[in-house]
gemmi code that builds the backbone of each chain (N, CA, C; Angstrom):
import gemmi

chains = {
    "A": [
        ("UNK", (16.885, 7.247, 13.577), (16.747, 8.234, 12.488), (15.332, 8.185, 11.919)),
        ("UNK", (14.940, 9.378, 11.773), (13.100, 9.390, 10.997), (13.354, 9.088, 9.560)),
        ("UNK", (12.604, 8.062, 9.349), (12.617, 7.280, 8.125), (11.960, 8.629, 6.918)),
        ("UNK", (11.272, 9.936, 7.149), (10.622, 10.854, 6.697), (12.136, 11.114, 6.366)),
        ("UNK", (12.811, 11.934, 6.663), (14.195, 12.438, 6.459), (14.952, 11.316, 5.166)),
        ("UNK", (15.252, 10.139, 5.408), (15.669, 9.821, 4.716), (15.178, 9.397, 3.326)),
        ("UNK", (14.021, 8.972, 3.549), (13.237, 8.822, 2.309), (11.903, 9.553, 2.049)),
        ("UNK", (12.335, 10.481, 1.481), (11.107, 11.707, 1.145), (9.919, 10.992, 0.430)),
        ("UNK", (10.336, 9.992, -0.440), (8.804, 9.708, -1.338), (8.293, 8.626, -0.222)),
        ("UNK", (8.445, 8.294, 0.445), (7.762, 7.135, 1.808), (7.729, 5.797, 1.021)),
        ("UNK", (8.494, 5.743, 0.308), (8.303, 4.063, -0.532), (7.709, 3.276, 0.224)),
        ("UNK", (8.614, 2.584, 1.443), (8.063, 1.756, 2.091), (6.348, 1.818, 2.977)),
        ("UNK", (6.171, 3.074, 3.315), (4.663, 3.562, 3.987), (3.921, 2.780, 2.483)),
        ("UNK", (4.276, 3.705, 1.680), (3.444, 3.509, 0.167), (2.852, 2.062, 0.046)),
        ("UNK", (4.102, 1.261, 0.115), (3.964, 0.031, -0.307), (3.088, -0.812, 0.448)),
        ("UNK", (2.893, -0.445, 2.021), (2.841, -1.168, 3.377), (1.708, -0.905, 2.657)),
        ("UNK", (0.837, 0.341, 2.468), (-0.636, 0.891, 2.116), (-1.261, -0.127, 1.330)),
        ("UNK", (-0.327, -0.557, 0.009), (-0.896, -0.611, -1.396), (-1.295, -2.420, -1.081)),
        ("UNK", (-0.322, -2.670, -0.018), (-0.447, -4.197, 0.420), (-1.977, -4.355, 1.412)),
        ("UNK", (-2.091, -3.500, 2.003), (-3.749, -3.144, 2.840), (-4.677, -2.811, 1.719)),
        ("UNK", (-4.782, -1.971, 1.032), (-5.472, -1.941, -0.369), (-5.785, -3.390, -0.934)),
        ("UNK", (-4.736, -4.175, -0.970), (-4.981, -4.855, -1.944), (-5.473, -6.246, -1.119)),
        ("UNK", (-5.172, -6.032, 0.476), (-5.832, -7.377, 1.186), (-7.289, -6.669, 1.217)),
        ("UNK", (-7.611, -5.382, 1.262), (-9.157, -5.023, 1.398), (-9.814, -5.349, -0.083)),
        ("UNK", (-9.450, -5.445, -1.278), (-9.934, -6.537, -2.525), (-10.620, -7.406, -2.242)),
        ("UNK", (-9.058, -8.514, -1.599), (-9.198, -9.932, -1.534), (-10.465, -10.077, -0.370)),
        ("UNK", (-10.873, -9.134, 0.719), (-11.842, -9.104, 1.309), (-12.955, -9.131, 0.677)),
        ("UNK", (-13.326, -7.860, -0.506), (-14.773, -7.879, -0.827), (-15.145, -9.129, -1.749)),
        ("UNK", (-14.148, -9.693, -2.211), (-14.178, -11.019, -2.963), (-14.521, -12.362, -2.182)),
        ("UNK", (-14.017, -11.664, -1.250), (-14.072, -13.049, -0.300), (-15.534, -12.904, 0.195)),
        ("UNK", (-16.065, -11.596, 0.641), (-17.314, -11.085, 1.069), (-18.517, -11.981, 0.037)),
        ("UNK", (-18.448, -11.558, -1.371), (-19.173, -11.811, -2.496), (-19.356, -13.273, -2.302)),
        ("UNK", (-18.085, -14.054, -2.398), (-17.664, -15.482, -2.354), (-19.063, -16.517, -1.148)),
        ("UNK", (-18.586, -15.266, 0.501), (-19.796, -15.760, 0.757), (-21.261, -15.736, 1.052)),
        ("UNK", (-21.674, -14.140, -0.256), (-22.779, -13.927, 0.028), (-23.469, -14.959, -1.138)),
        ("UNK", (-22.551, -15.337, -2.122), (-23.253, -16.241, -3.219), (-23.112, -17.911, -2.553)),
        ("UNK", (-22.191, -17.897, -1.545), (-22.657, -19.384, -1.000), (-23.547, -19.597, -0.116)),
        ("UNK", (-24.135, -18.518, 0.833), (-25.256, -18.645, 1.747), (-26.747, -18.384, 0.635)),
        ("UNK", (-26.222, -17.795, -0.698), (-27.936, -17.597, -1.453), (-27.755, -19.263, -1.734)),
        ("UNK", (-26.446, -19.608, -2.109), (-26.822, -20.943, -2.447), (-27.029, -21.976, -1.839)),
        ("UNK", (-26.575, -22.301, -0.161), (-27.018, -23.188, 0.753), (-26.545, -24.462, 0.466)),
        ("UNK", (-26.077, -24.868, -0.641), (-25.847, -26.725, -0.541), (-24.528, -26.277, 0.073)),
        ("UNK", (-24.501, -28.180, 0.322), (-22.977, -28.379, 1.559), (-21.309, -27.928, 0.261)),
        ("UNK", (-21.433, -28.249, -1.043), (-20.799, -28.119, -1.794), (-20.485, -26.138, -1.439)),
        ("UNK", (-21.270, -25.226, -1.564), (-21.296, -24.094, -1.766), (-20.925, -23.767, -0.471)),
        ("UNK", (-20.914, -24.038, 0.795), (-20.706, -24.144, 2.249), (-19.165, -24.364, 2.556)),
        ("UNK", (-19.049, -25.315, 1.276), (-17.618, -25.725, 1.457), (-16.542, -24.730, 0.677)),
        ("UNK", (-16.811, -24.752, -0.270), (-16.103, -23.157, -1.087), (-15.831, -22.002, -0.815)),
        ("UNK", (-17.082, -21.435, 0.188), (-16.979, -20.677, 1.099), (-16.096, -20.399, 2.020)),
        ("UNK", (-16.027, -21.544, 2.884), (-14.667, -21.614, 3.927), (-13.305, -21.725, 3.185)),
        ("UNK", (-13.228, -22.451, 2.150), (-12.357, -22.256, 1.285), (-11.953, -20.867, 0.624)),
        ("UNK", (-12.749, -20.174, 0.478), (-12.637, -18.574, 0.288), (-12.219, -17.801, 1.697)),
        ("UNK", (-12.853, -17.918, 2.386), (-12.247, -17.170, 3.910), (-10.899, -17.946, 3.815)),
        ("UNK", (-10.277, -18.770, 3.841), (-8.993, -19.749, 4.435), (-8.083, -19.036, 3.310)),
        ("UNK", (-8.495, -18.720, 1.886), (-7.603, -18.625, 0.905), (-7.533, -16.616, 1.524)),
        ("UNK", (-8.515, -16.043, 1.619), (-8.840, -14.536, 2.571), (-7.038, -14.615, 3.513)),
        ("UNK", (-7.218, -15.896, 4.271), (-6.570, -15.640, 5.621), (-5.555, -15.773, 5.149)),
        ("UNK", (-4.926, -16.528, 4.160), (-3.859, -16.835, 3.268), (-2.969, -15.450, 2.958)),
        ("UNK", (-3.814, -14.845, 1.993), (-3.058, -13.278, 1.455), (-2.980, -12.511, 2.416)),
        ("UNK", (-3.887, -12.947, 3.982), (-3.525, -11.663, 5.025), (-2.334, -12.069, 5.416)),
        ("UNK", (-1.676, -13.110, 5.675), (-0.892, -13.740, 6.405), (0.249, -13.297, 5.062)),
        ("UNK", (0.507, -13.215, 4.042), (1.619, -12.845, 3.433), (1.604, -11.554, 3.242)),
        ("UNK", (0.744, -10.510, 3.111), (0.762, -9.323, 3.219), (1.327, -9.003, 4.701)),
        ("UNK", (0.902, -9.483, 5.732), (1.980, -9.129, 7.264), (2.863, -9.653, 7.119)),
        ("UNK", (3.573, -11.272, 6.653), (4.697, -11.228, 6.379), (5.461, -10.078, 5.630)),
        ("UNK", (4.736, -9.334, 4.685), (5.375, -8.462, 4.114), (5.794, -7.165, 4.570)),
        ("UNK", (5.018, -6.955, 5.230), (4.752, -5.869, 6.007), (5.853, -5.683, 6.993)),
        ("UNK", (5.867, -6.667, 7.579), (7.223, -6.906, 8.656), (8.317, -6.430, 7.989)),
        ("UNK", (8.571, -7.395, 7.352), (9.671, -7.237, 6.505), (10.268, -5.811, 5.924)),
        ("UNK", (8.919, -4.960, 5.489), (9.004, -3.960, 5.003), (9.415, -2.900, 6.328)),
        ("UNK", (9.421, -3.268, 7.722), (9.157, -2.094, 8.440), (10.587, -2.459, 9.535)),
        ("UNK", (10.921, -3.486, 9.096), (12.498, -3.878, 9.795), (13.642, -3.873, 9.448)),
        ("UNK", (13.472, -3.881, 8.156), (15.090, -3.654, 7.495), (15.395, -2.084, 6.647)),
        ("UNK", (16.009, -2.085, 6.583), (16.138, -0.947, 6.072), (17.447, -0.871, 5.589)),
        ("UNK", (17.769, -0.506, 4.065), (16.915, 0.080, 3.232), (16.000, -1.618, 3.095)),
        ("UNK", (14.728, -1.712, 2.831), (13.789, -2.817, 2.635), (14.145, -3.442, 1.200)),
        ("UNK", (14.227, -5.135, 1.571), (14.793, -6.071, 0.787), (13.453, -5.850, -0.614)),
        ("UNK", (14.184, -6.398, -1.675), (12.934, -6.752, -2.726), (11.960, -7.452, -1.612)),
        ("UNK", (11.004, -7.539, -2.603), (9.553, -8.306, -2.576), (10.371, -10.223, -3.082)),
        ("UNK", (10.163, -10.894, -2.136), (10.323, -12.067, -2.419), (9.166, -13.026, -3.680)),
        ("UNK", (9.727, -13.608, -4.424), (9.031, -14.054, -5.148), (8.255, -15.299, -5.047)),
        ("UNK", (8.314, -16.114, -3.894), (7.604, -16.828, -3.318), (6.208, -16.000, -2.912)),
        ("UNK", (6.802, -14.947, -2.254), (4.833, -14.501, -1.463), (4.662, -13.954, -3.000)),
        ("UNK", (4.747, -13.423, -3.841), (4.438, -12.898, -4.747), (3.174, -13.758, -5.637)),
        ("UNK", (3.979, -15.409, -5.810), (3.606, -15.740, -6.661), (2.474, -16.827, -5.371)),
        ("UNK", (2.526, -16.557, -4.155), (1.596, -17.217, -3.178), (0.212, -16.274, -3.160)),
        ("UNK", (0.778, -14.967, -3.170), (-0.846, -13.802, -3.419), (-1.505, -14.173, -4.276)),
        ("UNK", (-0.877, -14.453, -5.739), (-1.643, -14.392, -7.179), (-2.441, -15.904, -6.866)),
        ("UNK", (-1.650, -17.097, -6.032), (-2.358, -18.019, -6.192), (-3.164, -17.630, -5.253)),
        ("UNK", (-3.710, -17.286, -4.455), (-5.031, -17.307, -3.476), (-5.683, -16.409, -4.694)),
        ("UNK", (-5.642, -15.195, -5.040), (-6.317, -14.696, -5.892), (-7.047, -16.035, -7.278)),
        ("UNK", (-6.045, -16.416, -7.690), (-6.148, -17.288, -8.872), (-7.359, -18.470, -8.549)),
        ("UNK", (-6.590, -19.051, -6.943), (-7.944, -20.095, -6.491), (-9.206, -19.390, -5.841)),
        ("UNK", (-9.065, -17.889, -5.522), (-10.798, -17.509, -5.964), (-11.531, -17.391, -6.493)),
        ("UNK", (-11.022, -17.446, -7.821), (-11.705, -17.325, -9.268), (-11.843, -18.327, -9.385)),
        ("UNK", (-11.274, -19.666, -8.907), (-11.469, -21.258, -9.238), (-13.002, -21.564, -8.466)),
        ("UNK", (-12.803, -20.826, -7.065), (-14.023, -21.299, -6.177), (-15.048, -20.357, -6.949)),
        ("UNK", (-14.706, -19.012, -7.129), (-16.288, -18.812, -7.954), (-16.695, -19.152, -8.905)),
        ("UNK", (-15.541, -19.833, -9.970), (-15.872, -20.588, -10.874), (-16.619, -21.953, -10.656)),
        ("UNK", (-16.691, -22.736, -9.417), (-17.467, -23.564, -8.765), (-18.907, -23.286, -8.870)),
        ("UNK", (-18.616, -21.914, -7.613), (-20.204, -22.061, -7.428), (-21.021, -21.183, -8.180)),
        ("UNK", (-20.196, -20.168, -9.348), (-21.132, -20.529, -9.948), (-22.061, -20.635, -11.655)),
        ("UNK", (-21.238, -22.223, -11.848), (-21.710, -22.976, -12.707), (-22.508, -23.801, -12.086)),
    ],
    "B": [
        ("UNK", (8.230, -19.323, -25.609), (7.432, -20.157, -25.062), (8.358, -20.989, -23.809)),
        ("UNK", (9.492, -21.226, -24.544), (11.029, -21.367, -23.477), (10.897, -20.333, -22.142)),
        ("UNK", (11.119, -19.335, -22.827), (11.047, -17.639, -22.139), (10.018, -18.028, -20.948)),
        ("UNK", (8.670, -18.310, -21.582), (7.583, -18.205, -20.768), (8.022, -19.390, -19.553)),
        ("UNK", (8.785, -20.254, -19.875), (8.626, -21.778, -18.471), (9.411, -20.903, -17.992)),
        ("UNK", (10.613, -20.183, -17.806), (11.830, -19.583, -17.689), (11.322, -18.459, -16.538)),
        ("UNK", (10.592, -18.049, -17.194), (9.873, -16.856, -15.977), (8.815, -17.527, -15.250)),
        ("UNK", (8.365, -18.898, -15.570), (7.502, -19.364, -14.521), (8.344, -20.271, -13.157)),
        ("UNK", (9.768, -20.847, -13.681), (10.342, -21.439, -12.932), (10.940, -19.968, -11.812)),
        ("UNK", (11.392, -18.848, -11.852), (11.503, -17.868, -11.701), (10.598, -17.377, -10.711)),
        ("UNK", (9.283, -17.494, -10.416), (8.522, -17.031, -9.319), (8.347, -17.950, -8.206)),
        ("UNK", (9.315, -19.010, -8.334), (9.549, -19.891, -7.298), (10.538, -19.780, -6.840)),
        ("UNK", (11.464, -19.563, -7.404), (13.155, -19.136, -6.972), (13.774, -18.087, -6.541)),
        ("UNK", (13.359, -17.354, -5.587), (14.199, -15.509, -4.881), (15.877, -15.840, -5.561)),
        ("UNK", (16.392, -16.913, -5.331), (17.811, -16.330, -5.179), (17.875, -16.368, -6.408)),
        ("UNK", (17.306, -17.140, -7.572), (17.723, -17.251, -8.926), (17.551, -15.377, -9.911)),
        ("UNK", (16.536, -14.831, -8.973), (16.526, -13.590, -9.405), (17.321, -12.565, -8.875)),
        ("UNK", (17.811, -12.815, -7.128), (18.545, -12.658, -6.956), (20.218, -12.379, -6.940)),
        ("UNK", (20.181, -13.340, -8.109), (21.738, -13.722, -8.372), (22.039, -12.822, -9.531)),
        ("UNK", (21.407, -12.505, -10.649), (21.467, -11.956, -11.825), (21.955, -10.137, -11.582)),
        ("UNK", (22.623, -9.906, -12.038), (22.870, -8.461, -12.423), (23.590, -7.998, -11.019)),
        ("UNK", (23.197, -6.359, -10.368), (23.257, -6.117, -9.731), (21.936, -5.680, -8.920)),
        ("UNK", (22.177, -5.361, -7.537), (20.633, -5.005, -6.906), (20.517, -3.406, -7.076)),
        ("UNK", (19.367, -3.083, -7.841), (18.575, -2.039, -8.081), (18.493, -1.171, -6.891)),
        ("UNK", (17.924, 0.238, -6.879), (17.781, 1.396, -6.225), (16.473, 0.416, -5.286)),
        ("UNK", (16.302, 0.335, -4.103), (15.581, 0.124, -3.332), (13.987, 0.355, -3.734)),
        ("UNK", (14.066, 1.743, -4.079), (12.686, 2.602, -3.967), (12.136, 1.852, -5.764)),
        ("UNK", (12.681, 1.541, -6.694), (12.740, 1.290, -7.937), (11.711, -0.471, -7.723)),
        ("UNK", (12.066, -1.275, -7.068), (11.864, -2.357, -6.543), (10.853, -2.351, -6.005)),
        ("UNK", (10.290, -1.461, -5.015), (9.300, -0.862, -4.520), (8.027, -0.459, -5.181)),
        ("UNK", (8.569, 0.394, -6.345), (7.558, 0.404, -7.117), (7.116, -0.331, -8.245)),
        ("UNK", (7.807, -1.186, -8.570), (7.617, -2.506, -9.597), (6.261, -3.495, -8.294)),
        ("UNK", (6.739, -3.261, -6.933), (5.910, -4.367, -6.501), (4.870, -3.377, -6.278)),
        ("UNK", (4.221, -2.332, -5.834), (3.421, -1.778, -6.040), (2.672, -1.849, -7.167)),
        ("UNK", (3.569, -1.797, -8.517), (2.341, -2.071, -9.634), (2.221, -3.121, -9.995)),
        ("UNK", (2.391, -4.561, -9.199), (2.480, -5.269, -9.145), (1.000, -6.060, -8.233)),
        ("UNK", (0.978, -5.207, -7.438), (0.159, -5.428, -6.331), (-1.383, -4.270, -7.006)),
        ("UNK", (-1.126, -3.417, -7.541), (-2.549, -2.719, -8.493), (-2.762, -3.690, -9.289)),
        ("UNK", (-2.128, -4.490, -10.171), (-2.989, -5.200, -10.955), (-3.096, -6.493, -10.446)),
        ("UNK", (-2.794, -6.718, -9.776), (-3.216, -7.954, -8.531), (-4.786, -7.321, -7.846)),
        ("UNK", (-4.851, -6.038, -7.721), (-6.594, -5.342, -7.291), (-7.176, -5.703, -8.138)),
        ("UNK", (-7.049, -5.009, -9.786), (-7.418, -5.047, -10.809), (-8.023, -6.363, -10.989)),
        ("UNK", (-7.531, -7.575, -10.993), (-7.284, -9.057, -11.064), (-8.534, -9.594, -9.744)),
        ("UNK", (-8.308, -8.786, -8.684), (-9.419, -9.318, -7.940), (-10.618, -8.883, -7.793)),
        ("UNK", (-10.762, -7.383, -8.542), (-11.801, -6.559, -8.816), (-12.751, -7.304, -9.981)),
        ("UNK", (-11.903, -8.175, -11.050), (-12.790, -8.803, -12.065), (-13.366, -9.720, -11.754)),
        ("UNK", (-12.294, -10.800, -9.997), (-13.170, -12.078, -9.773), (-14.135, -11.548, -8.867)),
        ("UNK", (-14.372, -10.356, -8.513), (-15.136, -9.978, -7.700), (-16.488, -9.691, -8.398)),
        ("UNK", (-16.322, -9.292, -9.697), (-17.512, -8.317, -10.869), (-17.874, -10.045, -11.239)),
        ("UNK", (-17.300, -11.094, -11.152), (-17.808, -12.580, -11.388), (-18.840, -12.838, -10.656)),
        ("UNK", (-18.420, -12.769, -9.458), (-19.430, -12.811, -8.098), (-20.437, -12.026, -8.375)),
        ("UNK", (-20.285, -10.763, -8.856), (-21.754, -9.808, -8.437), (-22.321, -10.179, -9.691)),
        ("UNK", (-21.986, -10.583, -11.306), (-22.876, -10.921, -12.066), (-23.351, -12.146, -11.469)),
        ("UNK", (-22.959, -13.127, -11.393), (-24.052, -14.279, -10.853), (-25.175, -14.027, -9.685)),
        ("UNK", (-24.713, -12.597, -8.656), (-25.680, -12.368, -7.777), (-26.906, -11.387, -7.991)),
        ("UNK", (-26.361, -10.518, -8.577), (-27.044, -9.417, -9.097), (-27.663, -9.117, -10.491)),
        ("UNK", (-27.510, -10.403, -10.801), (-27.921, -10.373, -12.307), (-29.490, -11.504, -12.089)),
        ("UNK", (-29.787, -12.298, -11.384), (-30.913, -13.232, -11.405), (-31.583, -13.412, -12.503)),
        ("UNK", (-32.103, -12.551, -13.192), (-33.377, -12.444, -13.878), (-32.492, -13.062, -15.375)),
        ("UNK", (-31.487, -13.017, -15.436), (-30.717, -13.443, -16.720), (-30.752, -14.797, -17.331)),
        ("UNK", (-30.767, -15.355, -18.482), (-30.698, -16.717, -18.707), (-29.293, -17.435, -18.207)),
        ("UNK", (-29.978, -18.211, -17.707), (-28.465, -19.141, -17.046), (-27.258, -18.954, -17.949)),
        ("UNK", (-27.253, -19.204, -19.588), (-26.333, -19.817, -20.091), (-25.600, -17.610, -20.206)),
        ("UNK", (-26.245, -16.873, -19.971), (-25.752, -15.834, -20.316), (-24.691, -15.080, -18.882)),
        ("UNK", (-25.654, -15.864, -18.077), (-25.250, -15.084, -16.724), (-23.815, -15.684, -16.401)),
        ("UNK", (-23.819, -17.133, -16.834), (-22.292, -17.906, -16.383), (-21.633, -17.690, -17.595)),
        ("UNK", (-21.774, -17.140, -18.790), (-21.057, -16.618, -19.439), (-20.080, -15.863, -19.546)),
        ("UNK", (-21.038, -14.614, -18.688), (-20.686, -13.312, -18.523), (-19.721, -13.289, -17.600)),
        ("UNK", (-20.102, -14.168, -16.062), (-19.170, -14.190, -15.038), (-17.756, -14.990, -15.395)),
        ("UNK", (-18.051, -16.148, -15.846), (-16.527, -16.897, -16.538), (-15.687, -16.214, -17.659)),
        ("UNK", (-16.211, -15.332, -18.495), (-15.682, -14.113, -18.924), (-15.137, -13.380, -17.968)),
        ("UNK", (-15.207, -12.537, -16.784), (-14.777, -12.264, -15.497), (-14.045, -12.998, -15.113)),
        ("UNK", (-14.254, -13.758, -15.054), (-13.389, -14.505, -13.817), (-11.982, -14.850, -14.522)),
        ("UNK", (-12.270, -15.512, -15.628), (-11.316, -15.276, -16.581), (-10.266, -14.568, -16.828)),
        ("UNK", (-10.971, -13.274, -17.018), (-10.250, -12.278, -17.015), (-9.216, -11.919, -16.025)),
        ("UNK", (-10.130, -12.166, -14.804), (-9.326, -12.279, -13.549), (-7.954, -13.030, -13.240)),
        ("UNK", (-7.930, -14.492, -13.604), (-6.974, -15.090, -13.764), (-6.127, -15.056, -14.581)),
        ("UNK", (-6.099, -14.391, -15.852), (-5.091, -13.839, -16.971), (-4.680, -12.955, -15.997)),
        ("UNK", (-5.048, -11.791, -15.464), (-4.549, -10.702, -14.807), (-3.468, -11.091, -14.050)),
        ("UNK", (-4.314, -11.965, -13.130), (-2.765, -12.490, -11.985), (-1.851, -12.732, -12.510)),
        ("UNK", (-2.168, -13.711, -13.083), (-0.802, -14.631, -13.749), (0.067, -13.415, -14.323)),
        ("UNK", (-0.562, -12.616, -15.428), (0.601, -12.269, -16.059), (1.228, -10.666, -15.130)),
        ("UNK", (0.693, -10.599, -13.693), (0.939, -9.628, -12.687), (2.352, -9.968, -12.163)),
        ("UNK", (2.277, -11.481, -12.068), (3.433, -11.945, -11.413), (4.361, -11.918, -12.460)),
        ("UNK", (4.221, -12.369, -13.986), (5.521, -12.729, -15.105), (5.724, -11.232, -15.362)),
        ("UNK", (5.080, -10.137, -14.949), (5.290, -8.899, -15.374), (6.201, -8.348, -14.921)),
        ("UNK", (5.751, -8.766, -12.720), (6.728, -8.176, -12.268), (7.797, -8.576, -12.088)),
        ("UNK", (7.940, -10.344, -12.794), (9.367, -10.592, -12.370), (10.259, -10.188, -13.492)),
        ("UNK", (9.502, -10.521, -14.788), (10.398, -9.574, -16.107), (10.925, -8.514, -15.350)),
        ("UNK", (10.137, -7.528, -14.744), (10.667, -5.956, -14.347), (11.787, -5.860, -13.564)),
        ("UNK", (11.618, -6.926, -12.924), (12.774, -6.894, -11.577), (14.399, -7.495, -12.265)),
        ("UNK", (13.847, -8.169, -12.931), (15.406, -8.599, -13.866), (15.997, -7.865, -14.467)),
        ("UNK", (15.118, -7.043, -15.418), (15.314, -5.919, -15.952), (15.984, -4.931, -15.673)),
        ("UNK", (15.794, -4.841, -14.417), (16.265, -3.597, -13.610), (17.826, -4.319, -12.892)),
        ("UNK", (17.381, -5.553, -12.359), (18.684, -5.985, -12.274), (19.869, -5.882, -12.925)),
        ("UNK", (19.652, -6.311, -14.205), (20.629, -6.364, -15.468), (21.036, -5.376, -16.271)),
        ("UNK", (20.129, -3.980, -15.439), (20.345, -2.459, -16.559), (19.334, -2.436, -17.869)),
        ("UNK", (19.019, -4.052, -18.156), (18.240, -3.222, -19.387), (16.923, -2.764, -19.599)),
        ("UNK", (16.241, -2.569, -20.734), (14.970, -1.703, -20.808), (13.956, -2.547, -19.983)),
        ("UNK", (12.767, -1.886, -19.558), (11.870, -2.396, -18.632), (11.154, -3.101, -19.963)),
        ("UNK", (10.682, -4.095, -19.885), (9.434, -5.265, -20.732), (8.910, -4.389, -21.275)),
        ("UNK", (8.273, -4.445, -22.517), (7.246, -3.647, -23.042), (6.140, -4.708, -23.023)),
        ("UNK", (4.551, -4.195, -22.991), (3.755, -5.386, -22.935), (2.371, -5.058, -23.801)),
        ("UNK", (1.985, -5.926, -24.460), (0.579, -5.426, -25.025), (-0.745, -5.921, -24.037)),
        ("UNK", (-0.633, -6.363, -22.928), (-1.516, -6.996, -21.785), (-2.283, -5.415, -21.588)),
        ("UNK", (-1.938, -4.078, -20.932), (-3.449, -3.290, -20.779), (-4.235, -2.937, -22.039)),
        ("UNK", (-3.660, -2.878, -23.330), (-5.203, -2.951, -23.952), (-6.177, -3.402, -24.589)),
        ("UNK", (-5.029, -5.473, -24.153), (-5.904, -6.312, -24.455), (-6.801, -6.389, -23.407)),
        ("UNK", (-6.212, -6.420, -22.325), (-7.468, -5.971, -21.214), (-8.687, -5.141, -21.535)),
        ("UNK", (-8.472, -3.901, -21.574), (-9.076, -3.132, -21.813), (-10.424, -3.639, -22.800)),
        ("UNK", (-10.219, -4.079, -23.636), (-10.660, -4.302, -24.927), (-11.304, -5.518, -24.211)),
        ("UNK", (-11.120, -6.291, -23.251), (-11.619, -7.323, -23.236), (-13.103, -7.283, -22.041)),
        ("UNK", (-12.739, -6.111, -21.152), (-13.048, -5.563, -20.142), (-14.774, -4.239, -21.267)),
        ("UNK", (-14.215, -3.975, -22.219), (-15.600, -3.397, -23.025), (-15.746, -3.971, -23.746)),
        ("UNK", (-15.681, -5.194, -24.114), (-16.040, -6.238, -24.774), (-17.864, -6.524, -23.559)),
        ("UNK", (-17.329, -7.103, -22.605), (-17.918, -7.465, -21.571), (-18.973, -6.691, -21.263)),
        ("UNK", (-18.354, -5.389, -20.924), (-19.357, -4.444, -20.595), (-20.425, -4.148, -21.333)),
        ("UNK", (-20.054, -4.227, -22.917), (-21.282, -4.082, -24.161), (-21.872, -5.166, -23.862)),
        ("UNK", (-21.803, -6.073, -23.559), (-22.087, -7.441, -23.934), (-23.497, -7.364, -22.839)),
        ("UNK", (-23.181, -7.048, -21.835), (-23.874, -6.897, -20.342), (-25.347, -5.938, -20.518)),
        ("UNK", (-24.882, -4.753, -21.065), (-25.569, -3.401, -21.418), (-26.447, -4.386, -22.479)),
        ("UNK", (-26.006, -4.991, -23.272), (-26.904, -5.611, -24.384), (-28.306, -6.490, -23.831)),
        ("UNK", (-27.333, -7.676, -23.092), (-27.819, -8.589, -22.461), (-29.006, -7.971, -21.445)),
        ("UNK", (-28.760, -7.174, -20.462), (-29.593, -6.854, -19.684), (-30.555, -5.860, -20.199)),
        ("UNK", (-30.371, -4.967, -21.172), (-31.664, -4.117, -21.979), (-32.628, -5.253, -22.927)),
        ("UNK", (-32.118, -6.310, -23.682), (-32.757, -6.377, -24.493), (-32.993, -8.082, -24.338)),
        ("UNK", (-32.348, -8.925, -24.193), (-32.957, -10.478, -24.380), (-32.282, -11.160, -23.410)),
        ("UNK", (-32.200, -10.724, -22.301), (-31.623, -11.797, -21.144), (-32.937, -12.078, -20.159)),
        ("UNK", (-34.427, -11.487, -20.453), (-35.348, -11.939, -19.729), (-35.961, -13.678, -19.670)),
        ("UNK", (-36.546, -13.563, -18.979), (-37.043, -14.748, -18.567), (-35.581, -15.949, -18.176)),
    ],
}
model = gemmi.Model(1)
for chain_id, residues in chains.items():
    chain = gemmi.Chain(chain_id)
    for i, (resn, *xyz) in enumerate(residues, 1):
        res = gemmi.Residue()
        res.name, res.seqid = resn, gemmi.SeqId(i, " ")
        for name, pos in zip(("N", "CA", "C"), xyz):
            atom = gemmi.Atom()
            atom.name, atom.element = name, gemmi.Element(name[0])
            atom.pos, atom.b_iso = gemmi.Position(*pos), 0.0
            res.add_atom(atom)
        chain.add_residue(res)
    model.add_chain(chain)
structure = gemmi.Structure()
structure.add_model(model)
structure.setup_entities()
């Protein structure tokens, strides 16, 4: 059955989107993260960095968990509150690492 | 302040939110995590405006420039946090039939967000040289 037919407002498309939206964020943050650790060069700022890409790979990896999820069941389960509160923390520990580097 | 551990023990637990009420209209759920996931942007858009003041700002006095960004970043991390207690209030809410949360969080934002911005406009026209 075409998922268009049954659900006219595309919730789930919507949502799949707003979850790509919101990993392309965690990208330019992550981008910033390591254009201010290569101006800064010590091994400390080197290290935060990869720590920013890893925490990057983090929210991609629960946004496709989500994603899945969103595109296999049907009607699509809530949003689990584990990845929920796993996004905010990668978000939360980027603000920790730019709070690192830079003070 | 109870309330508050209550909804923090809560974003660890699916079934505990799970269990409460009945399950909501699909599409309803959907869009709680959607605006859930905008101010989760919002939230990474400020640790991001952290980053570009410390990069793009150089010419600023140290103590103004990490000011400005830990103000940001700040900001940033209030956002999350209360992205997640927002949306799990919502989802209970909806579970249980009753009214959705009311919240005073966007225009303390707001307010905190042109707080910043004056602050910046100030800083960079008039005494953040040398």
């Amino acid at each position: 059955m075409n998922r268009a037919d049954r659900d006219p407002g595309l919730q789930p498309e919507r949502t799949r989107l707003a979850w790509r939206r919101t990993t392309l964020s965690a990208a330019v943050a992550a981008v910033l993260a390591v254009k201010t650790a290569l101006h800064d060069g010590s091994a400390t700022g080197i290290a935060v960095c990869a720590l920013c890409c890893a925490l990057w790979l983090g929210f991609l990896r629960v946004a496709h968990l989500r994603i899945r999820t969103l595109a296999s069941a049907s009607p699509p389960p809530a949003l689990a509150p584990r990845h929920a509160s796993a996004a905010v923390l990668c978000a939360v520990s980027m603000a920790v690492c730019a709070a690192v580097l830079v003070v | 302040m109870s309330e508050f551990v209550r909804n923090i023990r809560l974003w660890f637990a699916p079934e505990q939110v799970r269990q409460e009420g009945g399950t909501p209209d699909y599409r309803f759920s959907l869009a709680n995590e959607r605006t859930f996931l905008a101010w989760l942007r919002t939230a990474l858009a400020l640790i991001g405006g952290g980053f570009a003041v410390d990069q793009f700002l150089p010419d600023l006095r140290w103590a103004w420039r990490v000011g400005l960004a830990l103000a940001l970043l700040g900001a940033g991390v209030l956002c999350s946090l209360r992205a997640v207690n927002h949306w799990v209030r919502c989802e209970r809410a909806m579970r249980r039939g009753e009214d959705l949360p009311a919240s005073r969080f966007p225009p303390l934002l707001s307010l905190v967000v042109a707080v910043v911005a004056v602050a910046m406009v100030v800083v960079v026209l008039f005494r953040g040289e040398g």
